[in-house]
C-alpha positions in Angstrom: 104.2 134.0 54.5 101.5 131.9 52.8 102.5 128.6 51.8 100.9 126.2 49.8 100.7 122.4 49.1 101.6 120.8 46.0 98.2 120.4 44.8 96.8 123.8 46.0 99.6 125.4 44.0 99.1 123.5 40.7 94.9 124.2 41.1 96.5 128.1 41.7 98.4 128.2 38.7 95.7 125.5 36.6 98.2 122.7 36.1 99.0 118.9 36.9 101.1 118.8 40.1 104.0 116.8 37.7 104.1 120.2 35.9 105.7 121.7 38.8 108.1 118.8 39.4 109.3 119.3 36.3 109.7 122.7 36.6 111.6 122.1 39.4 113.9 120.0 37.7 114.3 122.6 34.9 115.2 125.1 37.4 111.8 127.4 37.0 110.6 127.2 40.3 112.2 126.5 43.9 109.8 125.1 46.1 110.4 125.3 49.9 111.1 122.2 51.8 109.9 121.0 54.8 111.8 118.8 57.2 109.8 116.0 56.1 110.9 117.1 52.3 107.2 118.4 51.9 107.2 120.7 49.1 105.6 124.7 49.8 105.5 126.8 47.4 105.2 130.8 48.5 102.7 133.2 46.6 105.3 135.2 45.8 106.9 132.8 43.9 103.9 131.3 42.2 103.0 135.3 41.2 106.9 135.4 39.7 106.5 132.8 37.8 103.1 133.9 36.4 104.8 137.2 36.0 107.8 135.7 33.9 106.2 134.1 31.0 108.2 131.2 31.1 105.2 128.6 31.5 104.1 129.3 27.7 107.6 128.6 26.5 108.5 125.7 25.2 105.2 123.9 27.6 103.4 122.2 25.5 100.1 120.6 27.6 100.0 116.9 27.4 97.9 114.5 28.9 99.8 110.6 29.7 97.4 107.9 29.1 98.2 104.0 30.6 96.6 101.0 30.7 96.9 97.5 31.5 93.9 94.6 31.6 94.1 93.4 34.9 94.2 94.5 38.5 97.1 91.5 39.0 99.0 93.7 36.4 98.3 97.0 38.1 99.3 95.5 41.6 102.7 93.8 40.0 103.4 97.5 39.2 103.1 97.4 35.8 100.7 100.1 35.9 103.6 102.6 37.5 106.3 101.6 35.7 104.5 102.6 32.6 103.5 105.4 33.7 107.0 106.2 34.7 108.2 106.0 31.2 105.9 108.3 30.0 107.0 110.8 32.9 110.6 110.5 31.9 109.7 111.2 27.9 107.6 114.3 28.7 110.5 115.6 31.2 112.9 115.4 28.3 110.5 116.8 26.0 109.9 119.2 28.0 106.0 119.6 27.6 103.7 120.1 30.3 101.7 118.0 32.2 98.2 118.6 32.4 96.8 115.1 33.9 97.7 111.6 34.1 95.2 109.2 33.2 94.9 105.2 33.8 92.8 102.3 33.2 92.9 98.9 34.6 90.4 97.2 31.6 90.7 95.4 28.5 91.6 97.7 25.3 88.1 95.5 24.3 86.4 97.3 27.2 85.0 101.2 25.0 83.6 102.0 27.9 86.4 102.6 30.2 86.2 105.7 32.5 89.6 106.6 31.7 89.2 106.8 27.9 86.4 108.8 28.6 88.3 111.7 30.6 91.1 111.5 27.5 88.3 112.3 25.2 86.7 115.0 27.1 89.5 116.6 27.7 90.5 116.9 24.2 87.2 117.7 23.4 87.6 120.9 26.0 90.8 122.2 24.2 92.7 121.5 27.2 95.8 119.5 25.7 97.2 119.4 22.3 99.5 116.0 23.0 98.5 112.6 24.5 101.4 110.8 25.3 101.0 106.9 25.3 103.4 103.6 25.0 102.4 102.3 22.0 99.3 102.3 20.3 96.8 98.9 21.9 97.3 101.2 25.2 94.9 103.2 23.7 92.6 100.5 21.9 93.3 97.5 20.8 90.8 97.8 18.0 89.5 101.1 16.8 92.5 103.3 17.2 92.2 105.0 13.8 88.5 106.0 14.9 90.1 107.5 18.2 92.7 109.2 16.6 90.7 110.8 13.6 88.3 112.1 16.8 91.4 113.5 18.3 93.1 115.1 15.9 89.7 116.9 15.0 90.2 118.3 18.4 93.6 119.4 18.0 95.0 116.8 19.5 98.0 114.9 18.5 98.5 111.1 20.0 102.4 110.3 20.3 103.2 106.6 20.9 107.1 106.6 22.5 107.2 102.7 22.0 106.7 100.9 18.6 107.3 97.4 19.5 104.9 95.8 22.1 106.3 93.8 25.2 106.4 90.2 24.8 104.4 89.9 28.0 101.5 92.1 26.2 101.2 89.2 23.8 99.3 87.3 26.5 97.0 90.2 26.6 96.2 90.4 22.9 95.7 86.7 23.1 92.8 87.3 26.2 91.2 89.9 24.2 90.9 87.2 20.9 89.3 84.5 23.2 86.8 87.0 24.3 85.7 88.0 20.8 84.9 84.1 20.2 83.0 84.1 23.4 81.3 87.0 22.4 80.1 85.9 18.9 79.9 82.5 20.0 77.1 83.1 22.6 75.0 85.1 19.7 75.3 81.5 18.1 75.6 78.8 20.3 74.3 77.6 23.7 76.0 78.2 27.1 77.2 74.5 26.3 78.4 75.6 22.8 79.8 78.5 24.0 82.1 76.4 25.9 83.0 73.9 23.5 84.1 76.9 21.4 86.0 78.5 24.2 88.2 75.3 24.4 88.3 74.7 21.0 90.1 78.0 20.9 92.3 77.6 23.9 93.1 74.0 22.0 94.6 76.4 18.8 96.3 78.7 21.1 98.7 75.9 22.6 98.8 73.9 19.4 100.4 76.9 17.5 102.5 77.9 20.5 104.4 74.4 20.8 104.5 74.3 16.5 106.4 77.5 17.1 108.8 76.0 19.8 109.0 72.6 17.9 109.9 75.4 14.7 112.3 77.2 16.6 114.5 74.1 17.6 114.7 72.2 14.6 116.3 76.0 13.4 118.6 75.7 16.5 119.8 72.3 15.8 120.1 72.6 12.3 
């Protein structure tokens, strides 16, 4: 009896490997298991579940999209654990997976590779769902242009989270000093440039201890 990898099996049947986890989980298919826990998964079983029409059914193909701006993020395992949340939303939603795609850029950056795949994609009628956190995952300026692209294709963009993080706060304040830079350096010198740049960071601490100095006058009061 033929048996086949994880990967192999999802090319044989055109889905994302996580579409057969799932399915797995929702009872559809039962993978053999090696002694290592390997999954195989037999032809015949594949063909059955082909056969059975129960992979149109309530399987929506979706596509998860995460992001964070730094590789010191993505090695903290930020990267993962948002992608985790998104697995765990499309396993109770019961859609299927069609790919997983990441970027470790600023939502500044238009030219990340990931992005790129999400729009192709979409632009291929592969997947009528991308599944993201909350919406700067996608873009932190712009969205509305992505999304009007997207749902031209079909495609409808599902944020699970409203509220960001208060560690992505950080992140929207990176993104800001590099749009100063930015315009500074069509206007300025390398030396102006830098002036501005500290000017800048000089606002960004100034606000952030008027807040705290804010915050315990309310306490004491």
């Amino acid at each position: 009896m033929e048996l086949l990898t994880i990967s192999k099996a999802a090319k044989k049947l055109g889905v994302h490997p996580n579409s057969l986890r799932n399915w797995e989980k929702q009872g559809l298919i039962k993978p053999v298991r090696l002694p290592g826990g390997q999954r195989r998964y037999s032809m015949d079983e594949l063909n059955r579940l082909l056969q059975s029409g129960q992979l149109d059914a309530g399987q929506e193909g979706v596509v998860l999209y995460a992001r964070v701006s730094t590789k010191k993020q993505a090695d903290a395992g930020n990267l993962n654990r948002q992608l985790e949340r998104l697995r765990q939303y499309v396993i109770e939603s019961h859609y299927r997976v069609v790919a997983e795609v990441t970027d470790v850029a600023s939502g500044l950056n238009q030219k990340r590779r990931g992005l790129t795949n999400v729009l192709k994609l979409a632009e291929r009628g592969e997947y009528k769902k991308l599944i993201i956190e909350y919406p700067d995952r996608l873009a932190r300026f712009g969205y509305s242009y992505i999304e009007r692209h997207l749902r031209y294709c079909g495609v409808e963009i599902v944020a699970i989270a409203e509220k960001e993080p208060e560690d992505a706060q950080s992140e929207l304040v990176r993104d800001l000093l590099a749009i100063v830079t930015s315009f500074s350096a069509r206007l300025y010198s390398a030396r102006g440039r830098k002036k501005v740049r500290q000017g800048f960071r000089e606002l960004i601490a100034e606000a952030s201890q008027n807040e705290k100095t804010e915050e315990q006058q309310e306490e004491a009061d």
